[in-house]
Residue, then its C-alpha position, 0 to 999 in steps of 0.5 A: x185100222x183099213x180104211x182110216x185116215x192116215x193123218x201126218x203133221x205138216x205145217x208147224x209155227x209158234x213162239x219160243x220164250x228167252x229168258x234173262x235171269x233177273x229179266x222179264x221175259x220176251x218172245x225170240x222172233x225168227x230172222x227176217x222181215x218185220x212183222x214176221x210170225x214168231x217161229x221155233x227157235x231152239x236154245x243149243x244142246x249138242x247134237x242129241x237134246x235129252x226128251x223130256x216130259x212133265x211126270x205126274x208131280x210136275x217134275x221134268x223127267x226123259x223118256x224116249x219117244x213111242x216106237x213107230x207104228x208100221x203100215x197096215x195092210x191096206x197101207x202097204x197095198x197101197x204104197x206097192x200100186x204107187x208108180x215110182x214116181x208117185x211114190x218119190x212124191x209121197x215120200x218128199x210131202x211127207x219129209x216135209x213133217x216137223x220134228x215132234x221131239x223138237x217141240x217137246x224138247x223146247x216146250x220143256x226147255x222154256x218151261x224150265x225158264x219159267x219155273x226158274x223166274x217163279x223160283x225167283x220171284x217166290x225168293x223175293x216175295x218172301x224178302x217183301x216184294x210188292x205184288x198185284x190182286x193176284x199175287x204176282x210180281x211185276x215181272x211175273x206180270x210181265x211174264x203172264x202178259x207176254x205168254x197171253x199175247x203169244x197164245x192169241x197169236x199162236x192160235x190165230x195162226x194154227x187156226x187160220x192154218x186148220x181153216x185154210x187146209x179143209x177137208x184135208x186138215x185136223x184142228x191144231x194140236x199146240x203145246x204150253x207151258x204154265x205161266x206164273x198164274x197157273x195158266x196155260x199158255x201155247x208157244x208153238x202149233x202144228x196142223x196135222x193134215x191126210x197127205x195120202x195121194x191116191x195111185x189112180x187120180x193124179x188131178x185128185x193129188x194135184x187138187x190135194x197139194x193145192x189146198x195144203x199149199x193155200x194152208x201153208x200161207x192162209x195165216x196173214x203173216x206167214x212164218x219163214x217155214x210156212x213160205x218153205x212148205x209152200x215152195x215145197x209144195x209147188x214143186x211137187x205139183x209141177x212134179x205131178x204135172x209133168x208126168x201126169x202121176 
C-alpha cells in the first residue's frame, strides 16, 4: 500500500547439514579461515533444482514460487524522480538480495537427509538398538546435539545481524529442519532490511548503507558473504560520494 515500507532481503548466513549414510551428521563449513561462520553450501543438482515444500502431511512435494508483486504507484513515482545514477545504485543494493528458492531448496534437501537417518535409526531400534531417556539412538543423539549448536550459532548471528542494521532492519526469518526428537532447529537466516534510497537526500542514503554496512559485519566472525556485502556496500557509498546522488 502508499506509504509502507518496501522490505527487501539483504544479509544471509547459516549452516547446512551432510550427511553420510551410517554416519553422524556433521556441519559443512564454508572454505576459508578458521573459525569462519558456517554458511550455505549447496548439494549439486543440475542447473534447475526442482522447489520444494513440506504438504500438509509432512510429505515433500514441488511447487513454484509466488509471482512477483509489481510496484505501487508510489513505488514507480519514486523510482522515475530517481537520477539515473541513483537509480543504477538502487538497483545494485538490491541485486545484493539472496536467493530465496535456494534456501528453500537446501532446507528441503537436508531435511530429506535427516529423515533418511531416522528412517534408519527406526530400522535399527526395531532390530533392539540401545536408546537414551528419550528414545534416541547415539546417532540420533549426535544428530539433535549437533542441530542444536548450529541453531545457537545461526541465530547469534542473525541476531547480531538485526541489532547491527537498526532502524533500518526487520527480526530474522530462519528456516528449519525437525531433527529426530521432533524439534525444530535453524540451519540458515537471513535479515531483511528497508533498501529504499530517497531521491532528494544523498547523505541520508550514505548515512542508510552505513549502517547496512555496520550490519554486514556486526556478528564476530562474519561469514565469506558477509564480508562480500560489505565490500559491495562500500563501493556504492564511494559511488554516492562522488556524484553527490
Amino acid at each position: 500500500m502508499p506509504g509502507e515500507r518496501r522490505i527487501v532481503g539483504l544479509i544471509a548466513v547459516g549452516a547446512i547439514l551432510a550427511v553420510s549414510a551410517g554416519q553422524p551428521v556433521v556441519p559443512a563449513y564454508a572454505q576459508g579461515s578458521a573459525g569462519a561462520e558456517p554458511s550455505p553450501s549447496l548439494p549439486s543438482g543440475g542447473d534447475s533444482p526442482i522447489r520444494v515444500r513440506r504438504d500438509a502431511d509432512g510429505n515433500l512435494v514441488p511447487y513454484e514460487p509466488d509471482e512477483p508483486v509489481a510496484p505501487t504507484p508510489a513505488e514507480r513515482a519514486a523510482t522515475m524522480a530517481m537520477p539515473n545514477h541513483l537509480q543504477a545504485v538502487q538497483n545494485a543494493l538490491e541485486n545484493l538480495t539472496p536467493d530465496r528458492a535456494e534456501r528453500d531448496f537446501a532446507r528441503a534437501r537436508q531435511q530429506q537427509i535427516i529423515d533418511q537417518v531416522i528412517y534408519e535409526e527406526r530400522g535399527r531400534k526395531q532390530q533392539g538398538a540401545a536408546v537414551d531417556v528419550d528414545g534416541l539412538t547415539a546417532r540420533e543423539r549426535s544428530l539433535v546435539d549437533q542441530l542444536a549448536a548450529i541453531d545457537r550459532s545461526v541465530r547469534e548471528h542473525e541476531m547480531q545481524h538485526y541489532y547491527g542494521g537498526r532502524p533500518y532492519s526487520a527480526l530474522p526469518e530462519y528456516w528449519t529442519v525437525r531433527g529426530p526428537d521432533g524439534r525444530d532447529y535453524a540451519i540458515t537466516g537471513m535479515v531483511r532490511f528497508d533498501q529504499r534510497l530517497l531521491p532528494d537526500d544523498p547523505e541520508a542514503n550514505i548515512v542508510k548503507l552505513q549502517v547496512l554496512k555496520r550490519s554486514a559485519l556486526a556478528p564476530r566472525d562474519p561469514s565469506d558473504e558477509d564480508r562480500i556485502v560489505a565490500r559491495e556496500l562500500d563501493k556504492l557509498i564511494d559511488s554516492l560520494r562522488k556524484t553527490g546522488d
